[in-house]
Every structure is written in C-alpha cells, then in structure tokens.
Gaussian input, Z-matrix of N, CA and C with variables (Angstrom, degrees):
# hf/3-21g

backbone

0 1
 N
 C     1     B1
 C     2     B2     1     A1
 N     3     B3     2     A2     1     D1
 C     4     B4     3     A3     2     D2
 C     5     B5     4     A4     3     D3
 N     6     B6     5     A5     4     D4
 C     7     B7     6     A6     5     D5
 C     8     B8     7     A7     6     D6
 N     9     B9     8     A8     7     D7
 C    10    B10     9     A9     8     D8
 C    11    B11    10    A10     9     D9
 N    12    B12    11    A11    10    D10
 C    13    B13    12    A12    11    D11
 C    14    B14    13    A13    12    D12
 N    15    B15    14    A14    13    D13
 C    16    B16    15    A15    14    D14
 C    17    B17    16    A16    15    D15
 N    18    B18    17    A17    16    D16
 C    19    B19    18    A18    17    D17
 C    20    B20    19    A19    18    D18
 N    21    B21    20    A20    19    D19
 C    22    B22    21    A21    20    D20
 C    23    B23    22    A22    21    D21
 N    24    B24    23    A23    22    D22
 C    25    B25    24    A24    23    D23
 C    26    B26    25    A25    24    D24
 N    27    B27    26    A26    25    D25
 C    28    B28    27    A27    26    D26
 C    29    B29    28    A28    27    D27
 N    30    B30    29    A29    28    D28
 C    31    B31    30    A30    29    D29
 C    32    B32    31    A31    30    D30
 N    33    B33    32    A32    31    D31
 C    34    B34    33    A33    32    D32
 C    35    B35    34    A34    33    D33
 N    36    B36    35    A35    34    D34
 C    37    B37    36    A36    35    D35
 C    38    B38    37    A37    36    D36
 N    39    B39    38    A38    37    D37
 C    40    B40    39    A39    38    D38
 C    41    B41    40    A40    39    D39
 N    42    B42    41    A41    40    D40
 C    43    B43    42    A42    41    D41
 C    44    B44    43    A43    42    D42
 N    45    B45    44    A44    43    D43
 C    46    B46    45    A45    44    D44
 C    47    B47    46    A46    45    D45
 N    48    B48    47    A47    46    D46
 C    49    B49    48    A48    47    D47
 C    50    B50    49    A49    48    D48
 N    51    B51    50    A50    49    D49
 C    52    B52    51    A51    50    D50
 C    53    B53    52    A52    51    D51
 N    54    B54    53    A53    52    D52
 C    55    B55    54    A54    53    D53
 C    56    B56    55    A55    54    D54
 N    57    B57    56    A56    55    D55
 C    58    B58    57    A57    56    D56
 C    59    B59    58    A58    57    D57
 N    60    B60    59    A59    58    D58
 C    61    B61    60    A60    59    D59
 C    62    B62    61    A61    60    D60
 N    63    B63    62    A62    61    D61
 C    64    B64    63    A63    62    D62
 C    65    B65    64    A64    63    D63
 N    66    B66    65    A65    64    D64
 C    67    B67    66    A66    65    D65
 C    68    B68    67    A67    66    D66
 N    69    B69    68    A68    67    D67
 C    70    B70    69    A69    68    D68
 C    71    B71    70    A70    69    D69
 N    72    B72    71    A71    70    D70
 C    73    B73    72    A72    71    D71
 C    74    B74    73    A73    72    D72
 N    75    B75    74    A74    73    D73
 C    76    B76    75    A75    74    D74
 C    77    B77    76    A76    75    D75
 N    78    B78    77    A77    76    D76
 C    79    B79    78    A78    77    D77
 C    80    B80    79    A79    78    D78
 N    81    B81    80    A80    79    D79
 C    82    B82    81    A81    80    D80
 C    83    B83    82    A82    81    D81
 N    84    B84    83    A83    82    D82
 C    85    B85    84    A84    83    D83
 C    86    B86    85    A85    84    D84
 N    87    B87    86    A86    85    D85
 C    88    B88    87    A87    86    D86
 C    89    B89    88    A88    87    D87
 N    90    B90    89    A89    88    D88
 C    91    B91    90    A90    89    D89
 C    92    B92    91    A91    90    D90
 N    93    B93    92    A92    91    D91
 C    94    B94    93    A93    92    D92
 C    95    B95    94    A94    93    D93
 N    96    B96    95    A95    94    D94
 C    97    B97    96    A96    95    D95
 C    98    B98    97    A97    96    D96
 N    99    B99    98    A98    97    D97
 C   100   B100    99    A99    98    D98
 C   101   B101   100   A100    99    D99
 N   102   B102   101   A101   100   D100
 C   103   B103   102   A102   101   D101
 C   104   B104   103   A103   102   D102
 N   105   B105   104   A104   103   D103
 C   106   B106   105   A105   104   D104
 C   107   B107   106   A106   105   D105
 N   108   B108   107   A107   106   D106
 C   109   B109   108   A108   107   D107
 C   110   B110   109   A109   108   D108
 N   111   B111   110   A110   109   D109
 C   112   B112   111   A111   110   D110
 C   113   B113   112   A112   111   D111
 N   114   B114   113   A113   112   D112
 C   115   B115   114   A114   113   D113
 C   116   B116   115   A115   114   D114
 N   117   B117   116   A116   115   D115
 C   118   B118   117   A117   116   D116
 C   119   B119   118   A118   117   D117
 N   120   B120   119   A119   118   D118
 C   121   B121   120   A120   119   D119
 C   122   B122   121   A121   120   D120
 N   123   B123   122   A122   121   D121
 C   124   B124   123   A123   122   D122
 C   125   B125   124   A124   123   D123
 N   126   B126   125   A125   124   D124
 C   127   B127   126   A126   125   D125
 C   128   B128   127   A127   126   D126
 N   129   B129   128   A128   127   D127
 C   130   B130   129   A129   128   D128
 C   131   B131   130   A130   129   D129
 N   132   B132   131   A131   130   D130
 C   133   B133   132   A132   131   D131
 C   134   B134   133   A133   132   D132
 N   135   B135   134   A134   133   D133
 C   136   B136   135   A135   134   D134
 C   137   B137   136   A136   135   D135
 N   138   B138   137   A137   136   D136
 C   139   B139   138   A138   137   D137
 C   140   B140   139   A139   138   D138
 N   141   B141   140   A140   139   D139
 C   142   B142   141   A141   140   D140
 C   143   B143   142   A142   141   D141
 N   144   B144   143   A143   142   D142
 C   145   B145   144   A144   143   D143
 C   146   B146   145   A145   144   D144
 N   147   B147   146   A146   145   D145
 C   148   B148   147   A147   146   D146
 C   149   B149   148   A148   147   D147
 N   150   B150   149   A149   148   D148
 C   151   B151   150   A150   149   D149
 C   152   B152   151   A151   150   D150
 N   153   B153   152   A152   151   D151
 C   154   B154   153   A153   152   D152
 C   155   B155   154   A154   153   D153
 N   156   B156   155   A155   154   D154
 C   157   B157   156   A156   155   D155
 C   158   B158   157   A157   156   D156
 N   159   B159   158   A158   157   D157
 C   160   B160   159   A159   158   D158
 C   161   B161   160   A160   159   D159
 N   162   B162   161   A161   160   D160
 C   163   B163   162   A162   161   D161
 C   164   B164   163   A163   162   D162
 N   165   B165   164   A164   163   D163
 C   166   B166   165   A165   164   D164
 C   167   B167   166   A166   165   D165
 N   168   B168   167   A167   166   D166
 C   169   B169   168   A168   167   D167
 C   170   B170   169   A169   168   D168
 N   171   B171   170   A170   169   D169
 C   172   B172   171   A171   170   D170
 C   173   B173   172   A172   171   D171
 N   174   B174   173   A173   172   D172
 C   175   B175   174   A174   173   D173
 C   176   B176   175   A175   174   D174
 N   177   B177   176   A176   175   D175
 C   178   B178   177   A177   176   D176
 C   179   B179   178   A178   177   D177
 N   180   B180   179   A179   178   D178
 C   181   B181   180   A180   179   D179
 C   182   B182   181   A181   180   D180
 N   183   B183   182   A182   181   D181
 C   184   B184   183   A183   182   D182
 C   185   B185   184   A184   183   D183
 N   186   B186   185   A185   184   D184
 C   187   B187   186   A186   185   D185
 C   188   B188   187   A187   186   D186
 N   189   B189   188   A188   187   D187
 C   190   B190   189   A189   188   D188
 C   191   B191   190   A190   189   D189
 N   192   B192   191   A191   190   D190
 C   193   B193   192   A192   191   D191
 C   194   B194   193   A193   192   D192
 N   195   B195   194   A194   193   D193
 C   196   B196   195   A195   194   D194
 C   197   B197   196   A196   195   D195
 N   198   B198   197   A197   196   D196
 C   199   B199   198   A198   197   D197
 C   200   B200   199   A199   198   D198

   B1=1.4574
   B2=1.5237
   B3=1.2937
   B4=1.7344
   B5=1.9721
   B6=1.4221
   B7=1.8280
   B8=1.2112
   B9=1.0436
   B10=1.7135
   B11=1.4813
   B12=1.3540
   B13=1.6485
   B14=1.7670
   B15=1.1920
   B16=1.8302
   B17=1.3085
   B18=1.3055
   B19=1.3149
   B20=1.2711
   B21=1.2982
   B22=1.3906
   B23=1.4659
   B24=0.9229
   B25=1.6346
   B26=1.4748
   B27=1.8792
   B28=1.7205
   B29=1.7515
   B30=1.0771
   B31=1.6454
   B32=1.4901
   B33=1.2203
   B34=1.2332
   B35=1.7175
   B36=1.1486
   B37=1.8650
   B38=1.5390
   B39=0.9919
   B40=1.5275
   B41=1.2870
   B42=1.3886
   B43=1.9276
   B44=1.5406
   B45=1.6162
   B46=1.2865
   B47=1.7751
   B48=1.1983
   B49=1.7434
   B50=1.6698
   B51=1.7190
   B52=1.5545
   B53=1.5466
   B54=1.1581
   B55=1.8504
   B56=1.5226
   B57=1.3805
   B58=1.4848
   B59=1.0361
   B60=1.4123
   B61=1.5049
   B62=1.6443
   B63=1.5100
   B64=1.2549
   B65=1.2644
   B66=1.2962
   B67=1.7807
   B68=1.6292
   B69=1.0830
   B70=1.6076
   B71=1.2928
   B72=1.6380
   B73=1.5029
   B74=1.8598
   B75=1.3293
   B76=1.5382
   B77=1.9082
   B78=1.1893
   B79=1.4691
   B80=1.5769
   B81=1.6609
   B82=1.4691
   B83=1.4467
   B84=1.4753
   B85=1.7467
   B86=1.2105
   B87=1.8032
   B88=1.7028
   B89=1.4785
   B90=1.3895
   B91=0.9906
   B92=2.1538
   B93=1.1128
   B94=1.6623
   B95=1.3454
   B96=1.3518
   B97=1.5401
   B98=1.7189
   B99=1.6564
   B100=1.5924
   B101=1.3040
   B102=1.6385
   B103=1.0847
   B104=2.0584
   B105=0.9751
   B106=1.7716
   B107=1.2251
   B108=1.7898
   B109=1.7329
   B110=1.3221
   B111=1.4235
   B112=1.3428
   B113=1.7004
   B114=1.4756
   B115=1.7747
   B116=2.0834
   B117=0.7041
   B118=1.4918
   B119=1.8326
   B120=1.0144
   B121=1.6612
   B122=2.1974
   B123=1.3916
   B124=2.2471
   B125=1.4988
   B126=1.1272
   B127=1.3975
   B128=1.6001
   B129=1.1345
   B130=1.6143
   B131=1.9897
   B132=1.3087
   B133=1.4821
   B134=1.7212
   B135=1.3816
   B136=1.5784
   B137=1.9971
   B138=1.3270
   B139=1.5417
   B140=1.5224
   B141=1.2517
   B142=1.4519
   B143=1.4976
   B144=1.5310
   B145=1.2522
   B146=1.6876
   B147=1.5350
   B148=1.3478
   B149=1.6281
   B150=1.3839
   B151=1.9364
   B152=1.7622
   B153=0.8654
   B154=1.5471
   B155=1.7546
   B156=1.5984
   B157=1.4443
   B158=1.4332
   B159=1.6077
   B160=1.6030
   B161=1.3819
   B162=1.4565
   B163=1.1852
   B164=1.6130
   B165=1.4589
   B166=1.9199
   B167=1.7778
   B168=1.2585
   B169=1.9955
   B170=1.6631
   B171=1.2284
   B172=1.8167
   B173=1.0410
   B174=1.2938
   B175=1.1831
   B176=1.7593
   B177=1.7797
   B178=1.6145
   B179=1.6987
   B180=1.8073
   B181=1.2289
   B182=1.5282
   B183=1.4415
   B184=1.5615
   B185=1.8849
   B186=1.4243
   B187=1.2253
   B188=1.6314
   B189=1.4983
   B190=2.1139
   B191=1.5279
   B192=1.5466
   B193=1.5504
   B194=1.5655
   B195=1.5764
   B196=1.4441
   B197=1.4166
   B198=1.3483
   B199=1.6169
   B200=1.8573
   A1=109.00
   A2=116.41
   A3=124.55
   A4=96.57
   A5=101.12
   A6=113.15
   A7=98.62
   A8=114.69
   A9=143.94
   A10=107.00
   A11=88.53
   A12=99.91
   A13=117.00
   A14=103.75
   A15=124.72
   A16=93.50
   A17=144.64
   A18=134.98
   A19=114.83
   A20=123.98
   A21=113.02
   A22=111.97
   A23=143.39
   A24=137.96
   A25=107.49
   A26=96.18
   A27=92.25
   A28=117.24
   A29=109.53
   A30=120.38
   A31=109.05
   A32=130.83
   A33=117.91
   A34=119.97
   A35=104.88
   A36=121.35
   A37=101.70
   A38=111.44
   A39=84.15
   A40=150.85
   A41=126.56
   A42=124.65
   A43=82.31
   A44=76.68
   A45=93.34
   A46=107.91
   A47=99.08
   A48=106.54
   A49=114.50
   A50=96.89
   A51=85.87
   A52=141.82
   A53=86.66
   A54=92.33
   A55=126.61
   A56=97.47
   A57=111.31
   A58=103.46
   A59=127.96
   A60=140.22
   A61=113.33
   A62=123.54
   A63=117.24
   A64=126.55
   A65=126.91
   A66=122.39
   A67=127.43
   A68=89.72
   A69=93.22
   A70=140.60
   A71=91.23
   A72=114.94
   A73=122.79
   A74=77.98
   A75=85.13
   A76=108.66
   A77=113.33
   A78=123.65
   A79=110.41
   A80=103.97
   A81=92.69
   A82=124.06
   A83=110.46
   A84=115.12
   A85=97.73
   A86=101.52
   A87=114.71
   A88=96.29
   A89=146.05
   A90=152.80
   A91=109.55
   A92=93.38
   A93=102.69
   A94=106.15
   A95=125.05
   A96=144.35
   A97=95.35
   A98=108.42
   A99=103.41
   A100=134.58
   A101=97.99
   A102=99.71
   A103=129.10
   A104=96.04
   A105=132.77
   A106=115.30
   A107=101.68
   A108=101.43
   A109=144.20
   A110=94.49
   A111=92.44
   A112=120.18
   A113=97.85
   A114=106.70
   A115=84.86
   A116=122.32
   A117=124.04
   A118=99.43
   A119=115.61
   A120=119.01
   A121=83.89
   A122=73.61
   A123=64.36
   A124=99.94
   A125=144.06
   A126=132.77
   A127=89.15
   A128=140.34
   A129=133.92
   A130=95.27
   A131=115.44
   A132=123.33
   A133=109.33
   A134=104.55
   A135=98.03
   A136=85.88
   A137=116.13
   A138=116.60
   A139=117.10
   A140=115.34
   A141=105.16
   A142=106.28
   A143=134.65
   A144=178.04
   A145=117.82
   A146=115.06
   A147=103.40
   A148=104.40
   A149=104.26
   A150=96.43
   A151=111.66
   A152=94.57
   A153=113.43
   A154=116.21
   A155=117.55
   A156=124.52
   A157=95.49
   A158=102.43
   A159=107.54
   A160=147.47
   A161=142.97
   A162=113.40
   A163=104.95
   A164=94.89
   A165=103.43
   A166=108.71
   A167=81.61
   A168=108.72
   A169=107.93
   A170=86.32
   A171=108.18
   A172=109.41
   A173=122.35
   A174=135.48
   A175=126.85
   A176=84.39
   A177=122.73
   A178=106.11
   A179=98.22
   A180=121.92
   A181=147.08
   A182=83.82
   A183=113.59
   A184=107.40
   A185=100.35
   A186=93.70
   A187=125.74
   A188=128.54
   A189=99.97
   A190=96.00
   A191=121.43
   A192=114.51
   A193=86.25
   A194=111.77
   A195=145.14
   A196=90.01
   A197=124.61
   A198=139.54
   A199=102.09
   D1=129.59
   D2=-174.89
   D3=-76.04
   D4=129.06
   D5=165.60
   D6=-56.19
   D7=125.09
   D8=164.53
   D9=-45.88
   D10=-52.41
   D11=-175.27
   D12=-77.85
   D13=17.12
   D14=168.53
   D15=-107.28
   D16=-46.04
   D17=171.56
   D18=-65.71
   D19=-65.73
   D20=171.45
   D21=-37.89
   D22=-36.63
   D23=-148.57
   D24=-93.54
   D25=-33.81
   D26=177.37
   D27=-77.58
   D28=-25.35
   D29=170.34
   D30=-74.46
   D31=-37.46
   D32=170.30
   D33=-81.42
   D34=-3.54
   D35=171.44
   D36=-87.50
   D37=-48.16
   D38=174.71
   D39=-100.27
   D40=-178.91
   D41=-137.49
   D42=-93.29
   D43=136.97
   D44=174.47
   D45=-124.20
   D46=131.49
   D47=-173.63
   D48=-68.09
   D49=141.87
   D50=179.85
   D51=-60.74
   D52=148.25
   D53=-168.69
   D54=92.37
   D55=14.72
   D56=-176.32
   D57=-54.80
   D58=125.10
   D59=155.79
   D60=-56.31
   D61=-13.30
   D62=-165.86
   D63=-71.85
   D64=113.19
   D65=172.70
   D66=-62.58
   D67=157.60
   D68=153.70
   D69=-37.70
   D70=-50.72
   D71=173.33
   D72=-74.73
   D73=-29.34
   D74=-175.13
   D75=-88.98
   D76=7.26
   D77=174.86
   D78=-111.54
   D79=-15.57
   D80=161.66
   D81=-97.57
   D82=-5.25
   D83=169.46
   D84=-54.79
   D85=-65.32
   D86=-172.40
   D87=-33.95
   D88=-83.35
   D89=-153.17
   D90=-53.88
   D91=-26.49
   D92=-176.72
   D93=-73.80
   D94=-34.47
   D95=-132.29
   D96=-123.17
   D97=-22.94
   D98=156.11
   D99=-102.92
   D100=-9.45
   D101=163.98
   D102=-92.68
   D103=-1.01
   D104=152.61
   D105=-52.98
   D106=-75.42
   D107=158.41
   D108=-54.00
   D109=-20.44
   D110=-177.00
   D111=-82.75
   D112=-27.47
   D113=-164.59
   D114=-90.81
   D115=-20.41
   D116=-176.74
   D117=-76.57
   D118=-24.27
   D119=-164.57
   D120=-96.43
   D121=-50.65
   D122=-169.18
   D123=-63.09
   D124=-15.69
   D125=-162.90
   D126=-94.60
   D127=-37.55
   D128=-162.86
   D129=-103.92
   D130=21.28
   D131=167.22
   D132=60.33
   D133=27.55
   D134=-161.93
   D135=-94.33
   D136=-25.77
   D137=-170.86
   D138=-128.32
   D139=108.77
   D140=169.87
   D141=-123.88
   D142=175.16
   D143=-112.98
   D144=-173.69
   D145=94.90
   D146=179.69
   D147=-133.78
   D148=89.99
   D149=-164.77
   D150=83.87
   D151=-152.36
   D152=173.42
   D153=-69.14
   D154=2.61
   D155=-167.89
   D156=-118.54
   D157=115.60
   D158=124.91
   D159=-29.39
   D160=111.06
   D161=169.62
   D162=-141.31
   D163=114.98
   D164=-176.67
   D165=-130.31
   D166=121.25
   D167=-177.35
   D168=-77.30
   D169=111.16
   D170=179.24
   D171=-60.16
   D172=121.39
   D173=155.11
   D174=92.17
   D175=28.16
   D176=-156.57
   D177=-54.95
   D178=-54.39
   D179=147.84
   D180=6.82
   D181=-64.04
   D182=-158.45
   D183=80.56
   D184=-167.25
   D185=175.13
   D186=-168.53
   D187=-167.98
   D188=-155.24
   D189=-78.11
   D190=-5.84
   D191=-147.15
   D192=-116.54
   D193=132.33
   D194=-168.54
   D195=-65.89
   D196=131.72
   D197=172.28
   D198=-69.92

C-alpha cells in the first residue's frame, strides 16, 4: 500500500500558478481521491510497490479505442 503521506506531499510540492483558487481542503480530496486510485489500481493488479520500484501494467485499464 503507497503512504498517503507521499501523496499528500507530492501535491502539496507542486507550483502552483498565481491566483490559484486551490484550498487546503481541496488538496486533501485531491489527496483522498489518489489515494482511492491507488489501492483500487493494486487490487485489479494494474499497480504494485516492490522496494524503491514502481510497477504499473499498460493498458491495465483497457481503453476508448475498440481492439
């Protein structure tokens, strides 16, 4: 399972352009809603965590264009 608090940290690291309307609050949905994705992607085998490695299967998905 990916630390939450690695998601939070990368959304709050990055630049945000002036005049951003974005909250606090609204960077911890963001943060709820990836960490959602993320345990939803490891349960259907599309994302795992092994050490320091990523590993995400292309096209795990499926996708809009008819095979």
């Amino acid at each position: 399972m990916t630390d939450p608090k690695v998601i939070i940290m990368l959304l709050e690291d990055r630049g945000r352009p002036r005049g951003s309307k974005m909250t606090e609050e609204d960077l911890m949905r963001l943060a709820k809603l990836a960490e959602d994705n993320v345990r939803l992607l490891e349960d259907l085998g599309c994302w795992k965590i092994e050490g320091d490695v990523i590993y995400y299967r292309i096209g795990c998905l499926g996708s809009y264009y008819p095979d």
